[in-house]
C-alpha positions, 0 to 999 in steps of 0.5 A: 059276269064282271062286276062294274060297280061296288057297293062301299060304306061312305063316311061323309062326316062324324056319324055320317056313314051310307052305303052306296054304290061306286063305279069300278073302272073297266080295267086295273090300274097300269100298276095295280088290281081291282080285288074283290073283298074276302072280310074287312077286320075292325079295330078301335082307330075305325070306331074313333074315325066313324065318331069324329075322334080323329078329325082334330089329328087331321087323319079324316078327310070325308068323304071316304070309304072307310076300312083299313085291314082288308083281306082280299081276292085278285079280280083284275090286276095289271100284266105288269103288277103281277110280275111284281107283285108275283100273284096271279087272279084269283090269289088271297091276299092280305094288304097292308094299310099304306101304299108309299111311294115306293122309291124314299129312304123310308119305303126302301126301309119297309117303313111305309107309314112315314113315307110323306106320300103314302096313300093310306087305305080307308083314309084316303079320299073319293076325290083321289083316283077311284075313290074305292080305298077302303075295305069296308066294301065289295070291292077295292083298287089297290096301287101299284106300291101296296105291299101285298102277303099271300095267304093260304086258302085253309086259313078261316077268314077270321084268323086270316084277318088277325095279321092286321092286329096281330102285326102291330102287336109285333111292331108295338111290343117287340120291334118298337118296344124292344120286349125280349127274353127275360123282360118283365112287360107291363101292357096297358089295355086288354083289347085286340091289340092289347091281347096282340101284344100279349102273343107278340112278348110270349113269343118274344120270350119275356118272363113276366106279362101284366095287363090291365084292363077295366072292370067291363074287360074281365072277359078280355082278360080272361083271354089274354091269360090264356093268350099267355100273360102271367098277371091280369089287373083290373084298374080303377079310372077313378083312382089314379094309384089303382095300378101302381098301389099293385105293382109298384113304381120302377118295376118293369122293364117294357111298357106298351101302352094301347088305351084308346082316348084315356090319358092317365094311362102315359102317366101310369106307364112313366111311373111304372117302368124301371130307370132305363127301361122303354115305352111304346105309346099305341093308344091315341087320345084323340088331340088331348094334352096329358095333364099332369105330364112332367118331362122331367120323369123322362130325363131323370129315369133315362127312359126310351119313349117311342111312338108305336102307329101301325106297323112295318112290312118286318111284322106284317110278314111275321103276322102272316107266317105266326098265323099260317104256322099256328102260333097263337090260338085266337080261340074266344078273340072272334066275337062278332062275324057281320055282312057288309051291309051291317058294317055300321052297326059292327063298327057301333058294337065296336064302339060299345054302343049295343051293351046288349051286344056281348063284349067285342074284341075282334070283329069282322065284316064279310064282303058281301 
């Protein structure tokens, strides 16, 4: 029986999440698919859109269905698309979070993310199209300019929706942040992408991984050794010298920041890179100035600083291929599996509102 409605999560507001139903249309798009929704990964930027962090970057536009790392299953999908894209119904797929034009300097680059008319799934509106743009759902529309990966069958749904994180770890650390053979790399942040970023420079070649984390990431960093980093830090909030008092100022070569919201963290990553050396900057804070940044440390230290938001189809292609060929062990990364009809309640446990909960690192919502 085909399906002519889909229940999807609604967010309307900050903390205004409902699970509704919304119509499907009677066929797919001319250029595109219905797919039905395998699993949905959750990451911080969700927890951040569902609490009203995001509202001040102008990155919510309510309402929405929310849900941006979809894995997914071909229902319907277009003549036309199929040629395309060279997928038939019924194939796995993963979707890259924006759908550019197709036809710019970027898209033609694999740099989605900047193309100026890209539609960004889970943050794209109900007022445009089907309005059923997000994976925290049953169903989604996928367009005609998604860039889609095949994944196989064998893989299980948890790992297979590690290509999300595990991509940006890739663009943040490698691609972006430019770690290579023999780099010492400083990584500030112990959660998902954090750890992605860890197996990005293992495989990269670099000599020497520090990450730090909080005295609640103790588990997370645990992870992250067995992830392949060489040195874990617990760091103090409240003593702005924790990090450096340890591994001193100008002493690595690559720094990938991941800290959601906190911002001492930019600080502590321009005193710890050695004159020369590279920034990635990963973790939004949510509008805030940096107070104490002085630009001066940038010119004097000859620093390349660069922003680090998603990732290329360069490294969603080689997250899919590390994950099918089992290159990382996410063996302890799987900490929460909940149905679709839970999903506001795993994007709180992502949030850390259940401290009853045990820790989150990567959490999926199934389908249905």
């Amino acid at each position: 029986m085909v399906a002519t409605t889909s229940r999807a999560w609604i967010l309307r507001g900050a903390r205004d999440l409902t699970l509704d139903e919304i119509e499907l249309p009677d066929t797919p798009p001319d250029d595109g698919a219905v797919v039905r929704v395998e699993g949905c990964g959750l990451c911080g930027t969700d927890y951040e859109q569902y609490a009203g962090h995001l509202d001040a970057l102008g990155l919510a536009v309510y309402p929405l269905v929310i849900g941006h790392e979809p894995l997914v299953r071909i229902e319907r999908i277009a003549p036309a698309a199929a040629e395309r894209w060279q997928v038939s119904e019924g194939d796995r797929v993963a979707v890259e979070i924006r759908a550019g034009c197709g036809v710019c300097r970027r898209c033609m680059a694999g740099e989605q993310i900047l193309c100026a008319r890209k539609l960004q799934y889970g943050f794209t509106p109900l007022s445009v199209g089907s309005g059923l743009w997000g994976g925290l759902a049953e169903y989604m529309v996928l367009r005609g300019n998604t860039v889609l990966h095949t994944i196989r069958e064998d893989i299980p749904t948890e790992d297979a929706l590690m290509f999300n994180p595990l991509s940006a770890g890739i663009e943040w650390a490698v691609l972006r942040g430019g770690v290579g053979l023999g780099d010492h790399v400083l990584i500030l942040g112990a959660g998902q992408r954090g750890l992605a970023c860890v197996a990005a420079s293992v495989a990269a070649g670099a000599e020497r991984i520090i990450v730090t984390g909080l005295a609640s990431d103790r588990d997370k960093l645990e992870l992250a050794r067995r992830a392949g980093a060489t040195d874990t830090l617990v760091v103090d909030p409240n003593d702005p010298d924790s990090l450096l008092d340890v591994i001193g100022a100008d002493s690595v070569d690559r720094v990938v920041e991941v800290v959601p919201l906190a911002t001492r963290p930019v600080l502590d990553a321009m005193e710890a890179v050695r004159p020369g050396g590279r920034i990635a900057l990963g973790g939004l804070k949510g509008g805030r100035e940096i107070p104490g940044f002085v630009s001066d440390t940038i010119v004097k230290k000859s620093i390349d600083v660069v922003g680090a938001f998603g990732a290329t189809s360069e490294a969603y292609r080689l997250a899919v291929r590390a994950i099918e060929r089992g290159r990382v062990d996410f063996t302890g990364w799987h900490t929460h599996t909940l149905p679709l009809a839970d999903a506001e309640h795993a994007v709180q446990i992502l949030g850390g509102e259940h401290p009853d909960e045990r820790a989150p690192v990567h959490v999926t919502v199934l389908g249905r």
